[in-house]
Jmol script that loads the backbone (N, CA, C; Angstrom):
load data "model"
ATOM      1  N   UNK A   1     122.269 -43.412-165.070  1.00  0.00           N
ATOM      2  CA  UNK A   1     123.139 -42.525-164.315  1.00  0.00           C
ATOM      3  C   UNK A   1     124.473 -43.242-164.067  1.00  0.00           C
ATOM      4  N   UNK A   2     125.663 -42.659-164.175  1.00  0.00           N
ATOM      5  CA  UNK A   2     126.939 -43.220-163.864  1.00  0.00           C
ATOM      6  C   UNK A   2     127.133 -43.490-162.363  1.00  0.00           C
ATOM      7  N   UNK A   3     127.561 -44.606-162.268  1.00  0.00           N
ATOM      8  CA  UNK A   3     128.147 -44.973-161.022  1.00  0.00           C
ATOM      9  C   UNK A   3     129.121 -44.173-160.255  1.00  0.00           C
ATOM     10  N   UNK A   4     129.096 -43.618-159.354  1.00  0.00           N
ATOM     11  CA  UNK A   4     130.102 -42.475-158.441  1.00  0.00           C
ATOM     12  C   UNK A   4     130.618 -43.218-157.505  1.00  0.00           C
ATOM     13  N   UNK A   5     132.257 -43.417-157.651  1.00  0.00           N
ATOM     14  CA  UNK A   5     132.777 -44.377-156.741  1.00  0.00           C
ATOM     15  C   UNK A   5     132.475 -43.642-155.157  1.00  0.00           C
ATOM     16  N   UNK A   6     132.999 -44.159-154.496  1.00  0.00           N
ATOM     17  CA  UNK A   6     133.062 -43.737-152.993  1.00  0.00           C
ATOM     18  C   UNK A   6     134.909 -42.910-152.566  1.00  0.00           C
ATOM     19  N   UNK A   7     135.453 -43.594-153.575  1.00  0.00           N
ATOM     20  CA  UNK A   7     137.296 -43.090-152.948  1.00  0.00           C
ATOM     21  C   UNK A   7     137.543 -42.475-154.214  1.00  0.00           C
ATOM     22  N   UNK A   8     138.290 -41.437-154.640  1.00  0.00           N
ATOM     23  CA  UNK A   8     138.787 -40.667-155.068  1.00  0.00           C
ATOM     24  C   UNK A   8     140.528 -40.494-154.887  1.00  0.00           C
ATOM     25  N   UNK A   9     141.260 -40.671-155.915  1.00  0.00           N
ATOM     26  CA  UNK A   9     142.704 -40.172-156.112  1.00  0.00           C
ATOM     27  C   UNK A   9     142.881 -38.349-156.325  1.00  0.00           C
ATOM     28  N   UNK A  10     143.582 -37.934-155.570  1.00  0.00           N
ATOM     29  CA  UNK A  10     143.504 -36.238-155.685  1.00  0.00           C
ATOM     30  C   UNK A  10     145.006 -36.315-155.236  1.00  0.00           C
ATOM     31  N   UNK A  11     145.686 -35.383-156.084  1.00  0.00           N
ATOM     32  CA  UNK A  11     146.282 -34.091-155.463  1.00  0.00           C
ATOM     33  C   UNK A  11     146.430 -33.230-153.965  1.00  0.00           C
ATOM     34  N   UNK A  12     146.983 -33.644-153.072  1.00  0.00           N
ATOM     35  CA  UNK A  12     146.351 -32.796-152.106  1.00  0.00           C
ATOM     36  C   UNK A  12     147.537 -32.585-150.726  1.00  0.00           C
ATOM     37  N   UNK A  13     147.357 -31.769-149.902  1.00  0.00           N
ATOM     38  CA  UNK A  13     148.491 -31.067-149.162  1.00  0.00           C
ATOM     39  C   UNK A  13     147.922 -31.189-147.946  1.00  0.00           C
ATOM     40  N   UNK A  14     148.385 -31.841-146.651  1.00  0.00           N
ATOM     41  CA  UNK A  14     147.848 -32.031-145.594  1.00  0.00           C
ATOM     42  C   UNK A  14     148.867 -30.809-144.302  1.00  0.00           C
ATOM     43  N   UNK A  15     149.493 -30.005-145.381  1.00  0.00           N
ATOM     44  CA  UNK A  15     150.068 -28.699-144.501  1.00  0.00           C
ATOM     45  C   UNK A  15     150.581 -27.643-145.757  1.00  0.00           C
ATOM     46  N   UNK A  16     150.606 -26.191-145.468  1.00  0.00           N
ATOM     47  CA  UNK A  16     150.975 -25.530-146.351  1.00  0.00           C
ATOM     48  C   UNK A  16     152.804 -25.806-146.263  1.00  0.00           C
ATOM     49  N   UNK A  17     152.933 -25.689-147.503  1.00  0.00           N
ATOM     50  CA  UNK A  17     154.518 -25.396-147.731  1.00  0.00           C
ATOM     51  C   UNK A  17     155.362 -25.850-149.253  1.00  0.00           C
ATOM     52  N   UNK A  18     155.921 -26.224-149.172  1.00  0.00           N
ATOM     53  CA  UNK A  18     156.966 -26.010-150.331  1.00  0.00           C
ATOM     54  C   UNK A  18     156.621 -26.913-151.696  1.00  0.00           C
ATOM     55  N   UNK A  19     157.347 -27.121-152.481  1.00  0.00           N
ATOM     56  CA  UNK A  19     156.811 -27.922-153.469  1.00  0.00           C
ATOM     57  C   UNK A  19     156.841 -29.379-153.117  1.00  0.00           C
ATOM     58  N   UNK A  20     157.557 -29.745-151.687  1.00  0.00           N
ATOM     59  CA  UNK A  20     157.668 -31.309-151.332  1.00  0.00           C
ATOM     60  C   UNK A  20     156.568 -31.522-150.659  1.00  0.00           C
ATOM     61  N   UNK A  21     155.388 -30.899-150.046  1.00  0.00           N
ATOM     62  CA  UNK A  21     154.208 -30.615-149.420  1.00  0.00           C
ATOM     63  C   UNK A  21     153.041 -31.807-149.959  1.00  0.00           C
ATOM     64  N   UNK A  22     153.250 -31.408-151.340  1.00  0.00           N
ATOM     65  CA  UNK A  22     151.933 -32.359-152.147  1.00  0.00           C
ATOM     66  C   UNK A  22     152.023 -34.009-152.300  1.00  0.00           C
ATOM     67  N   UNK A  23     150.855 -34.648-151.773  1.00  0.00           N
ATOM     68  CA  UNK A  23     150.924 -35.826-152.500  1.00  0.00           C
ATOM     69  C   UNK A  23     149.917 -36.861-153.148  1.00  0.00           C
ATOM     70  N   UNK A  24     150.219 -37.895-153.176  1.00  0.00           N
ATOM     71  CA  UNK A  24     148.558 -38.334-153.808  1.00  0.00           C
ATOM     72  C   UNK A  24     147.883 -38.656-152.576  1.00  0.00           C
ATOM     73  N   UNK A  25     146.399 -38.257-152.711  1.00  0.00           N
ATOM     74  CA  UNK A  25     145.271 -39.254-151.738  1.00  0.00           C
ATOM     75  C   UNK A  25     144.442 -39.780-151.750  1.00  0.00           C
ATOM     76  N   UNK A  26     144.326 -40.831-151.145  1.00  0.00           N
ATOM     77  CA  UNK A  26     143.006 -41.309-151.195  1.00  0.00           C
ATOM     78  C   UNK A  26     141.426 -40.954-150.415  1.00  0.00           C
ATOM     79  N   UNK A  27     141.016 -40.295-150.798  1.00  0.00           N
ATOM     80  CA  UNK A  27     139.954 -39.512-150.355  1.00  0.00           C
ATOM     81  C   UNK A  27     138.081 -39.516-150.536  1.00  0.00           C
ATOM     82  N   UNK A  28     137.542 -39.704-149.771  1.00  0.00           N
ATOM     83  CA  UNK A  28     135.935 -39.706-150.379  1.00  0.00           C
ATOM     84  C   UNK A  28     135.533 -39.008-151.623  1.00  0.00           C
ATOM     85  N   UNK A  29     134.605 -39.767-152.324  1.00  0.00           N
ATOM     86  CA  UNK A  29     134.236 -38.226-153.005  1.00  0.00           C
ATOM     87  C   UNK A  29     133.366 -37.688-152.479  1.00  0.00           C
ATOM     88  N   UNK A  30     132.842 -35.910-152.902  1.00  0.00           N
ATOM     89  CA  UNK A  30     132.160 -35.034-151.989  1.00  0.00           C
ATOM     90  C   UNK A  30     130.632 -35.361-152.547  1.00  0.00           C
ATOM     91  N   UNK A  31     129.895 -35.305-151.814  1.00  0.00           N
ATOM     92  CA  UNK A  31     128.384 -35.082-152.396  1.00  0.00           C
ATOM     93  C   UNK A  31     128.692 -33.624-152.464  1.00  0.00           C
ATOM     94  N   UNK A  32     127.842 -33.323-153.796  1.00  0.00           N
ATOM     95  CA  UNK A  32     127.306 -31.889-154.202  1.00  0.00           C
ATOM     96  C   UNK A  32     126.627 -31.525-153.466  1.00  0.00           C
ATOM     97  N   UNK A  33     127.215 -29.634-152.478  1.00  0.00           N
ATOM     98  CA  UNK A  33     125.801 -29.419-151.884  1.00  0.00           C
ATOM     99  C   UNK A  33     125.134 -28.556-152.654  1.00  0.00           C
ATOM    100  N   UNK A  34     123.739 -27.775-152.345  1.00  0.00           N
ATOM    101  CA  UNK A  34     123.353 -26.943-152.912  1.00  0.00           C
ATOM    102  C   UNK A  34     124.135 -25.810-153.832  1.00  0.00           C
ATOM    103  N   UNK A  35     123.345 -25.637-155.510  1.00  0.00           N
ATOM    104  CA  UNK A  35     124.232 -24.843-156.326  1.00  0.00           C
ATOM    105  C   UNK A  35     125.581 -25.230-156.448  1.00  0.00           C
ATOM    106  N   UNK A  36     125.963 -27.023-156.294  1.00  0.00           N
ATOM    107  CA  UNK A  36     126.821 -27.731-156.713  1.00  0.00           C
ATOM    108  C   UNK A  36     127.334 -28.802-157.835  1.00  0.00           C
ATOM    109  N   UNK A  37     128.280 -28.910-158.788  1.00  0.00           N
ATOM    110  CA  UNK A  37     128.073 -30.357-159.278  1.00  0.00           C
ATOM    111  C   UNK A  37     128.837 -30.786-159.401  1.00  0.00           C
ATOM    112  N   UNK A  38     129.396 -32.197-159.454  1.00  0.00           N
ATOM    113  CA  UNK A  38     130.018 -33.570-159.063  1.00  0.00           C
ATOM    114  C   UNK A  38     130.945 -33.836-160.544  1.00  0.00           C
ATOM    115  N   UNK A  39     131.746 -33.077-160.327  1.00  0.00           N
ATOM    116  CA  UNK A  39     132.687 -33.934-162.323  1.00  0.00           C
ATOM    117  C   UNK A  39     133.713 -34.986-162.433  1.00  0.00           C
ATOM    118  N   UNK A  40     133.630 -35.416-162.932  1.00  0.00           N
ATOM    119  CA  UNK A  40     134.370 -36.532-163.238  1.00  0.00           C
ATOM    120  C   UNK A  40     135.553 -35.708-164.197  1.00  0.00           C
ATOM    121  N   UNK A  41     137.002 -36.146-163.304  1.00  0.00           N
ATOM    122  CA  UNK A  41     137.958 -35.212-164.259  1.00  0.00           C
ATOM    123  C   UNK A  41     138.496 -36.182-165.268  1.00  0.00           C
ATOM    124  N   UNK A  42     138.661 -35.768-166.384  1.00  0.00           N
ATOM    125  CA  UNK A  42     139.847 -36.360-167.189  1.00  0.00           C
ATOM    126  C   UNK A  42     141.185 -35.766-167.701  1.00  0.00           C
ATOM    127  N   UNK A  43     140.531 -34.562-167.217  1.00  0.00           N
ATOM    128  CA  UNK A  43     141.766 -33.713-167.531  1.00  0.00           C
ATOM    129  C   UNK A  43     142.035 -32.845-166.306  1.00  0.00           C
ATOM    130  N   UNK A  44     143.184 -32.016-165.670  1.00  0.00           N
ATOM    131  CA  UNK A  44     143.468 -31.522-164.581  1.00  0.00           C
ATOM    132  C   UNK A  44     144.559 -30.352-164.968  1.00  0.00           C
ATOM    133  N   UNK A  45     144.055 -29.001-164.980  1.00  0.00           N
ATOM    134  CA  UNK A  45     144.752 -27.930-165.151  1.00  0.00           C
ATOM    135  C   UNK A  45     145.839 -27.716-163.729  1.00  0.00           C
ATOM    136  N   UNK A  46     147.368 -27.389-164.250  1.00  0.00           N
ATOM    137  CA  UNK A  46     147.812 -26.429-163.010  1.00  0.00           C
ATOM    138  C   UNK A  46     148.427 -25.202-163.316  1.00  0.00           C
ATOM    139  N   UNK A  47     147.922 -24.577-162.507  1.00  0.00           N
ATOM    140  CA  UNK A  47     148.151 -23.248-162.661  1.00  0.00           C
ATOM    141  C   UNK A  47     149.240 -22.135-161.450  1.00  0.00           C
ATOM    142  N   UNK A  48     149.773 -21.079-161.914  1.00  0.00           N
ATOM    143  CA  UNK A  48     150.989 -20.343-161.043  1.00  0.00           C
ATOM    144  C   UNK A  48     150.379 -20.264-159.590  1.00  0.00           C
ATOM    145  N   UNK A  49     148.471 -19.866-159.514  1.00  0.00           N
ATOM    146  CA  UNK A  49     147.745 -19.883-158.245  1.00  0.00           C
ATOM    147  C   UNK A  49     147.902 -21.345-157.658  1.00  0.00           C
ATOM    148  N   UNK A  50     148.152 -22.172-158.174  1.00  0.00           N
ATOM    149  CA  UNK A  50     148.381 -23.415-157.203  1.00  0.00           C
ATOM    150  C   UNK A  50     149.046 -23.728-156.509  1.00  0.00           C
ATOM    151  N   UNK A  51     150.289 -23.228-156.810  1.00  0.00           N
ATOM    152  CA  UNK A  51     151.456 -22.977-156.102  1.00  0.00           C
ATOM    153  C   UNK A  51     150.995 -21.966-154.871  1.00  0.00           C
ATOM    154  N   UNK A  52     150.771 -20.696-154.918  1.00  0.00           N
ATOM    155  CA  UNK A  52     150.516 -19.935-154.061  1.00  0.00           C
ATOM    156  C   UNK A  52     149.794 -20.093-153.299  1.00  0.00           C
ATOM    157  N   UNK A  53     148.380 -21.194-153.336  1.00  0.00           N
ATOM    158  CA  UNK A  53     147.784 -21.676-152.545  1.00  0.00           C
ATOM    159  C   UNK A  53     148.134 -22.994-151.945  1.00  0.00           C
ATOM    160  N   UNK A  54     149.257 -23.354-152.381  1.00  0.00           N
ATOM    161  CA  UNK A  54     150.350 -24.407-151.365  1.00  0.00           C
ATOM    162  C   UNK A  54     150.710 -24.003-150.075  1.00  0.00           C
ATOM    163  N   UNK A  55     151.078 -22.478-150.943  1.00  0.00           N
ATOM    164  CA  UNK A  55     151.963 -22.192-149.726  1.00  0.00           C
ATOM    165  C   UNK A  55     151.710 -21.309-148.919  1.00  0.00           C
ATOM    166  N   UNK A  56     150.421 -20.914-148.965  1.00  0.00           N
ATOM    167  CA  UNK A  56     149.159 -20.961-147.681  1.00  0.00           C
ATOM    168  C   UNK A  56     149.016 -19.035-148.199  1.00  0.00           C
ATOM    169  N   UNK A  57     149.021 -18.774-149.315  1.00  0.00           N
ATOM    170  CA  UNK A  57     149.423 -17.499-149.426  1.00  0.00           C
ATOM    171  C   UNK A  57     147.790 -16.882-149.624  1.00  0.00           C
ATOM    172  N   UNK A  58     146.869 -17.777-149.644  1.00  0.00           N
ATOM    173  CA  UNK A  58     145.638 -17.261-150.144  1.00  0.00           C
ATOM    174  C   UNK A  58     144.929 -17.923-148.879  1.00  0.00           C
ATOM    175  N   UNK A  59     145.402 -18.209-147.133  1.00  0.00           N
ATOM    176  CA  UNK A  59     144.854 -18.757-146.788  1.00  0.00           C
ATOM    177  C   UNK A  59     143.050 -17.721-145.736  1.00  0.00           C
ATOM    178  N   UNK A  60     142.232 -18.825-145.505  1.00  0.00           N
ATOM    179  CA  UNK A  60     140.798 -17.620-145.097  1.00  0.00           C
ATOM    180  C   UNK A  60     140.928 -18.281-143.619  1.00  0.00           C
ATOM    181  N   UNK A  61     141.433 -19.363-143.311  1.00  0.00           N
ATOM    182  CA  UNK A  61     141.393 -19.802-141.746  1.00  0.00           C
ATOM    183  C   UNK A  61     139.778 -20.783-142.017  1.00  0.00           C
ATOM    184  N   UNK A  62     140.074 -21.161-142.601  1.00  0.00           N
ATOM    185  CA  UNK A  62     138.696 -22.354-143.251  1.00  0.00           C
ATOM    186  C   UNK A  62     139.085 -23.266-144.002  1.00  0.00           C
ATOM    187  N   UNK A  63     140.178 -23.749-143.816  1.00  0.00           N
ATOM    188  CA  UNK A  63     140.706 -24.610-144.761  1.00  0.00           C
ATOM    189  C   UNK A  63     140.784 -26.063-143.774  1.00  0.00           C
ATOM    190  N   UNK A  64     140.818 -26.869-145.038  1.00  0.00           N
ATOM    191  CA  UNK A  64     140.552 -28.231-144.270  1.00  0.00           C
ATOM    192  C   UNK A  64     141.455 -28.982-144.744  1.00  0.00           C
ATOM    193  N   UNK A  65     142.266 -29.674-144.243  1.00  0.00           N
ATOM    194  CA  UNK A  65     143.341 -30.389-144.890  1.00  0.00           C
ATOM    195  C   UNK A  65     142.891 -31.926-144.292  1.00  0.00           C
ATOM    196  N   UNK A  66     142.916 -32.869-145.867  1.00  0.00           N
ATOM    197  CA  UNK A  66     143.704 -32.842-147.075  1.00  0.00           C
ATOM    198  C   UNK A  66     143.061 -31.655-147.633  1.00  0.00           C
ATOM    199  N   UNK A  67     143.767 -31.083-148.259  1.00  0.00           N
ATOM    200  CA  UNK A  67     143.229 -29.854-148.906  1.00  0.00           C
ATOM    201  C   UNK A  67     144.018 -29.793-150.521  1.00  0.00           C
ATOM    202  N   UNK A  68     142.932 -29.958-151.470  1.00  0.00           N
ATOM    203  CA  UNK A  68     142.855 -31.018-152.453  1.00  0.00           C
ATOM    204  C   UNK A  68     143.302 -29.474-153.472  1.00  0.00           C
ATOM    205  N   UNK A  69     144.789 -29.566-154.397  1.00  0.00           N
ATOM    206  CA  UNK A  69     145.234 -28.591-155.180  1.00  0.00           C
ATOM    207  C   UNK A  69     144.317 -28.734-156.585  1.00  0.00           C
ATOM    208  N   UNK A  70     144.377 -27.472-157.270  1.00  0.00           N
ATOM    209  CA  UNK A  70     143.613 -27.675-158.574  1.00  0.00           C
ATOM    210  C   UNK A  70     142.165 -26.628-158.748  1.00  0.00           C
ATOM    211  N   UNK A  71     142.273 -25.901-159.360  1.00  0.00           N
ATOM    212  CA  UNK A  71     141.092 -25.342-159.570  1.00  0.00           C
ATOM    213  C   UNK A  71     140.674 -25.156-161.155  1.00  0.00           C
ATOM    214  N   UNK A  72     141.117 -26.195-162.112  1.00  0.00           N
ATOM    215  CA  UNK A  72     140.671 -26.313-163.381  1.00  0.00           C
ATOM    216  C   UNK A  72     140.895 -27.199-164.043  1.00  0.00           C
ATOM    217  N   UNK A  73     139.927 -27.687-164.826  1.00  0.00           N
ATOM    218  CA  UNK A  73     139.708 -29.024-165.534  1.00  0.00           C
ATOM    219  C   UNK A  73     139.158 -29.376-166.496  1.00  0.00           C
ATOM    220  N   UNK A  74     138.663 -30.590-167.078  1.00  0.00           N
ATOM    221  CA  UNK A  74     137.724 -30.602-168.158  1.00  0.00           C
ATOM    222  C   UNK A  74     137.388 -32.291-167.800  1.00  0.00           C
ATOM    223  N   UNK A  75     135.969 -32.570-167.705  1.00  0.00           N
ATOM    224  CA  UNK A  75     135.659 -33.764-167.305  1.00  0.00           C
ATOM    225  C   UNK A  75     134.094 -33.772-167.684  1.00  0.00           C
ATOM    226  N   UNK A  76     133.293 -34.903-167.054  1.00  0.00           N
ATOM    227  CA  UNK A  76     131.689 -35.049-167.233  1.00  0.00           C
ATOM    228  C   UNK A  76     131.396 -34.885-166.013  1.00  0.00           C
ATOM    229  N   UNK A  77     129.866 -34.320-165.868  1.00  0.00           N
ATOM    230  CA  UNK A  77     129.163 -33.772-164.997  1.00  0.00           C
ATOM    231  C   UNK A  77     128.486 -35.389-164.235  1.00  0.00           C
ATOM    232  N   UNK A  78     128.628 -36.064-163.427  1.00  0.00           N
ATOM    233  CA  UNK A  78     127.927 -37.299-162.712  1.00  0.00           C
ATOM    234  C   UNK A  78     127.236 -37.177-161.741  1.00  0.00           C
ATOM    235  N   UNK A  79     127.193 -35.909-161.308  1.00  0.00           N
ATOM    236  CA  UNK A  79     125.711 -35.585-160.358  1.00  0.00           C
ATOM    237  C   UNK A  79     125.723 -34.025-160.176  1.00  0.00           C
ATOM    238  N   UNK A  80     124.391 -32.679-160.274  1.00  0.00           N
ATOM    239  CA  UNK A  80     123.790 -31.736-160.302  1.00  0.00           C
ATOM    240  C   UNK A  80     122.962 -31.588-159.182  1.00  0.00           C
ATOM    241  N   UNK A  81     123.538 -30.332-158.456  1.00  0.00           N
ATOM    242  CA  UNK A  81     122.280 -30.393-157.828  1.00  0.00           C
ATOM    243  C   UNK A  81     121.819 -28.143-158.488  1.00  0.00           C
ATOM    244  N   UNK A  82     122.248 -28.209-160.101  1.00  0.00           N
ATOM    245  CA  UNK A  82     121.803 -27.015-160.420  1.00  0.00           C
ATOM    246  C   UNK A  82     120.867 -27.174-161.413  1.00  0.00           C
ATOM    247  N   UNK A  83     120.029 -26.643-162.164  1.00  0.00           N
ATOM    248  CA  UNK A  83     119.515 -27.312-163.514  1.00  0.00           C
ATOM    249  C   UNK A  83     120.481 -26.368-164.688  1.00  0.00           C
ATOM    250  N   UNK A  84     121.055 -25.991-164.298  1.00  0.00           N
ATOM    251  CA  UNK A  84     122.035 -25.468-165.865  1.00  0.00           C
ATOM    252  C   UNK A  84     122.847 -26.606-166.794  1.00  0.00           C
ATOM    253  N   UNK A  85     123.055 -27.693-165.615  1.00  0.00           N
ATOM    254  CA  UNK A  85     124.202 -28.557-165.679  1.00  0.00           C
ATOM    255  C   UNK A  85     123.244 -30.242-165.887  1.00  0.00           C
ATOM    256  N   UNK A  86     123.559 -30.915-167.071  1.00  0.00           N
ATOM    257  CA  UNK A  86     122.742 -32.062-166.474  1.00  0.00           C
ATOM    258  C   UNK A  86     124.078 -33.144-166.426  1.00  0.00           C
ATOM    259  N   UNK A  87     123.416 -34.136-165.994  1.00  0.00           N
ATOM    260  CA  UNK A  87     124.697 -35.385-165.889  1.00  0.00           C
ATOM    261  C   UNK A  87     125.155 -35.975-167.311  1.00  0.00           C
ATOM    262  N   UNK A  88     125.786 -36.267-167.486  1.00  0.00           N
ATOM    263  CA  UNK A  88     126.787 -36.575-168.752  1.00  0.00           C
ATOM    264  C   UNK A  88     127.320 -34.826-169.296  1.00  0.00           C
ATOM    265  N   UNK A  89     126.887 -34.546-168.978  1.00  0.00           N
ATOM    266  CA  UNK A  89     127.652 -32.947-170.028  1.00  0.00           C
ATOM    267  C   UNK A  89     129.134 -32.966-169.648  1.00  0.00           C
ATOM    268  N   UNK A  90     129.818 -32.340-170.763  1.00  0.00           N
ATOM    269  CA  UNK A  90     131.012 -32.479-170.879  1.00  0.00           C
ATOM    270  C   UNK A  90     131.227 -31.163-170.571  1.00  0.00           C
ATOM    271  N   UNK A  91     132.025 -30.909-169.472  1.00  0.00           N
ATOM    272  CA  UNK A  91     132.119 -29.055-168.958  1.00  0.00           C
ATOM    273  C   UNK A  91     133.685 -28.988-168.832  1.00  0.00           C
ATOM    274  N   UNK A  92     134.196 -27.635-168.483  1.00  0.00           N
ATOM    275  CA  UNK A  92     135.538 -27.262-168.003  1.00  0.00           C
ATOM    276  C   UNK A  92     134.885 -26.277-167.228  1.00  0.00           C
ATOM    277  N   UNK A  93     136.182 -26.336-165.980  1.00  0.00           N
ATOM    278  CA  UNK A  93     136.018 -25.389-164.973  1.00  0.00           C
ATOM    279  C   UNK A  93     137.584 -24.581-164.921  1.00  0.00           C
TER     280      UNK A  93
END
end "model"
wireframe off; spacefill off
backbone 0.3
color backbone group
């Protein structure tokens, strides 16, 4: 099984707003909860919705800041907690 660091580099916005908003962080990584899994990115999509969810335009009042931009990628799977998915698979989200 691959080693899963503990700190994580992300993308991420600790308030909604403009394009000067974002920056890098240093952050835990998440344990997978249930019907979750853990990827290792190597690649990091951005998309026009990223922007809009900067700038709080999609917000539910459940948001947690750092609040980490990005909703697509392509990386390996390093921990499952689904059986569709096993560890090493190479997925995009």
């Amino acid at each position: 099984m691959p080693k899963i660091p503990q700190i994580m580099w992300a993308g991420a916005i600790d308030r909604f707003g403009g394009p000067e908003v974002p920056s890098i962080h240093s952050l835990p990584v998440p344990e997978p909860e249930a019907r979750e899994v853990l990827i290792a990115m190597h690649t990091a999509g951005v998309g026009v919705w990223d922007a809009e969810i900067r700038e709080g335009r999609y917000k539910t009042g459940t948001e947690r800041f750092a609040l980490v931009l990005g909703t697509e990628g392509a990386g390996t799977v390093v921990a499952s907690r689904i059986n569709v998915f096993n560890v090493r698979d190479q997925v995009y989200s």
